[in-house]
C-alpha positions as CSV (number, residue, x, y, z in Angstrom):
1,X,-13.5,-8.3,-24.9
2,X,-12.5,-4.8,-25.1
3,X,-12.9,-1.9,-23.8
4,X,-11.2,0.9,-26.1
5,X,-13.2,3.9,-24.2
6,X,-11.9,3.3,-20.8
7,X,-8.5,3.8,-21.2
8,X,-8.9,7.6,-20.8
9,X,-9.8,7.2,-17.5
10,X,-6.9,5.1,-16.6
11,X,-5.2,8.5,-15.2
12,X,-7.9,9.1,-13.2
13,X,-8.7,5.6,-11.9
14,X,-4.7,5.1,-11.2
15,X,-4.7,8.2,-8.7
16,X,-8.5,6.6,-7.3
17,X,-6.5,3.2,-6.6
18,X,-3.6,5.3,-5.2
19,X,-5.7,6.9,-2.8
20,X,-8.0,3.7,-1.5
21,X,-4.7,1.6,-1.1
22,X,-2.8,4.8,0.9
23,X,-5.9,4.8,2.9
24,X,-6.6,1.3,3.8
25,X,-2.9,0.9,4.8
26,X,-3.1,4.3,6.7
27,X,-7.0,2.5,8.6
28,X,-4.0,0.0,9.6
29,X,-1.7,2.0,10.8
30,X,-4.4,4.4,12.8
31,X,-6.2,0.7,14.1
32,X,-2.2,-0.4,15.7
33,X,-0.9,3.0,16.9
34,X,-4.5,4.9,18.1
35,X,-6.2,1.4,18.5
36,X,-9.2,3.0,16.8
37,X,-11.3,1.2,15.9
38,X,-10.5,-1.4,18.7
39,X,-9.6,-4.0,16.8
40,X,-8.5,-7.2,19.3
41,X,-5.7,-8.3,17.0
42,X,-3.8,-5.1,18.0
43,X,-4.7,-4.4,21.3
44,X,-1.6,-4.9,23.4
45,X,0.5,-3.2,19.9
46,X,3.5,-1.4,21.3
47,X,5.5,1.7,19.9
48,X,8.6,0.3,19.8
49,X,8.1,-3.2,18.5
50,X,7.7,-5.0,15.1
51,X,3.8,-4.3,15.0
52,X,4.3,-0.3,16.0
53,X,7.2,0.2,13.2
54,X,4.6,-1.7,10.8
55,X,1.6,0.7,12.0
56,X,4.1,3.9,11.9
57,X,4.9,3.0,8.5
58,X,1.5,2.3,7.6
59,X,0.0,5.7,9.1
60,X,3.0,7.7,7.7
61,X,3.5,6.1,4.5
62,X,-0.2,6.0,3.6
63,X,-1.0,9.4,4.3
64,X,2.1,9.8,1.7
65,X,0.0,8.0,-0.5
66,X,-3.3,9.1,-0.1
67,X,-2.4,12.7,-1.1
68,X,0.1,11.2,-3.9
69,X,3.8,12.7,-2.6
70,X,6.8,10.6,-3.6
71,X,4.6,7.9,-4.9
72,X,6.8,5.6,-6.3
73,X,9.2,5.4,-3.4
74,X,6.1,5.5,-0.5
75,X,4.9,2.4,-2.9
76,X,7.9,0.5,-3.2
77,X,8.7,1.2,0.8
78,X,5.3,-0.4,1.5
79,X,5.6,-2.9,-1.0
80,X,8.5,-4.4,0.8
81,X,6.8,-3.6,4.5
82,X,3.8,-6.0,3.2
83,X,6.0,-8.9,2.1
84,X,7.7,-8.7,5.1
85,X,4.4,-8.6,6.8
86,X,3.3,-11.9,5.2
87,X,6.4,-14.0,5.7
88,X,6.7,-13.0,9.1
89,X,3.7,-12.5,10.4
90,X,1.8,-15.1,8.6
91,X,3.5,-17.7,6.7
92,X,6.3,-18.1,10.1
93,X,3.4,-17.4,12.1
94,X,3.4,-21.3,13.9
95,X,5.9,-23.5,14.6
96,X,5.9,-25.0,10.6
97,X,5.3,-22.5,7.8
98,X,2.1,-22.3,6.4
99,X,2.2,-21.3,2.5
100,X,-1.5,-20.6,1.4
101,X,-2.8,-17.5,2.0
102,X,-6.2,-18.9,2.7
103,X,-4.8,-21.0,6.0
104,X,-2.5,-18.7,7.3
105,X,-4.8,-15.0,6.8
106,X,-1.8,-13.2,4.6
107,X,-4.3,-12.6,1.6
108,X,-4.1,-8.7,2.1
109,X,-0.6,-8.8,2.9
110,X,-0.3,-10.4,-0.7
111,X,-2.9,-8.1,-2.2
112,X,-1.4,-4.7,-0.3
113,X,2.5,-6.1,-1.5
114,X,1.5,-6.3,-5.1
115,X,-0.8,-3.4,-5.4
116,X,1.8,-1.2,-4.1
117,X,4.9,-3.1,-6.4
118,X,2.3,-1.7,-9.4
119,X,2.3,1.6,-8.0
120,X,6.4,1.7,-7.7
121,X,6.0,1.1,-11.1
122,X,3.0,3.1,-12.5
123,X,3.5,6.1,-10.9
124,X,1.1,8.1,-8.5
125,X,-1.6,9.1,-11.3
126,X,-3.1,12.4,-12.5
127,X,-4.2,13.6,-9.2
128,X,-1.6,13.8,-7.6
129,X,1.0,16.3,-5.3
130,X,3.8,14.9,-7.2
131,X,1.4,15.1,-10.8
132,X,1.2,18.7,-9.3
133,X,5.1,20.0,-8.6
134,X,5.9,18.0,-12.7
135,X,7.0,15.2,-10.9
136,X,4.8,12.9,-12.8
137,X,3.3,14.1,-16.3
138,X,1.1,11.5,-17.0
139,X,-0.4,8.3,-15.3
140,X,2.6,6.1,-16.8
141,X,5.6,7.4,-15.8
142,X,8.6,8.0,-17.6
143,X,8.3,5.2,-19.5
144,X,5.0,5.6,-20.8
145,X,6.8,9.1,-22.6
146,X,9.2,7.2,-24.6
């Protein structure tokens, strides 16, 4: 099935997913640095360890992408930060590696990895900072032009 008369919102809905992805990674990084809300999983989270570089880049890098400024490279920086996450903190989690998402609780890891590969690659959308300085004309990119 098709559905011809919602590709012009893909612009806006782009920049929509852009924002709720920065901002559910930037909930993480607040939850690990701030420890608001107390979440028990990050209570005893240090600054300078792997779980405080992961929240730093989380807070920073998703208030990047919330408000869409250097979209592509926040998005591919976070990209990498999540699969990182996964295979060390879940799939190396025990003493044998545990591959399914399911069993070992990397599924948004996973999720947050590929949603922000798609945005290294799409672009930040129509709204925008960097759709604002003519840094990205439409919602595809540069390659979308040609």
């Amino acid at each position: 099935m098709d559905f011809p008369y919602l590709s012009r919102f893909q612009p806006v809905l782009l920049s929509l997913f852009r924002f709720i992805t920065g901002l559910l990674l930037f909930q993480y990084g607040v939850a690990k640095l701030f420890k608001f809300p107390a979440v028990p999983m990050f209570a005893k989270v240090e600054l300078l360890s792997l779980y405080g570089a992961a929240g730093t880049l989380e807070l920073v890098l998703g208030g990047l992408l919330m408000i869409g400024l250097f979209s592509r490279l926040t998005a591919f920086i976070l990209s990498g930060e999540m699969a990182f996450a996964y295979f060390m903190g879940h799939m190396f989690r025990g003493e044998t590696p545990v591959f399914l998402p399911l069993l070992n609780g990397g599924t948004a890891a996973i999720l947050f990895c590929f949603a922000c590969l798609y945005l290294a690659a799409s672009g930040g959308g129509s709204i925008s900072v960097d759709a604002a300085m003519g840094k990205e004309s439409d919602a595809g990119g540069a390659y979308a032009r040609r």
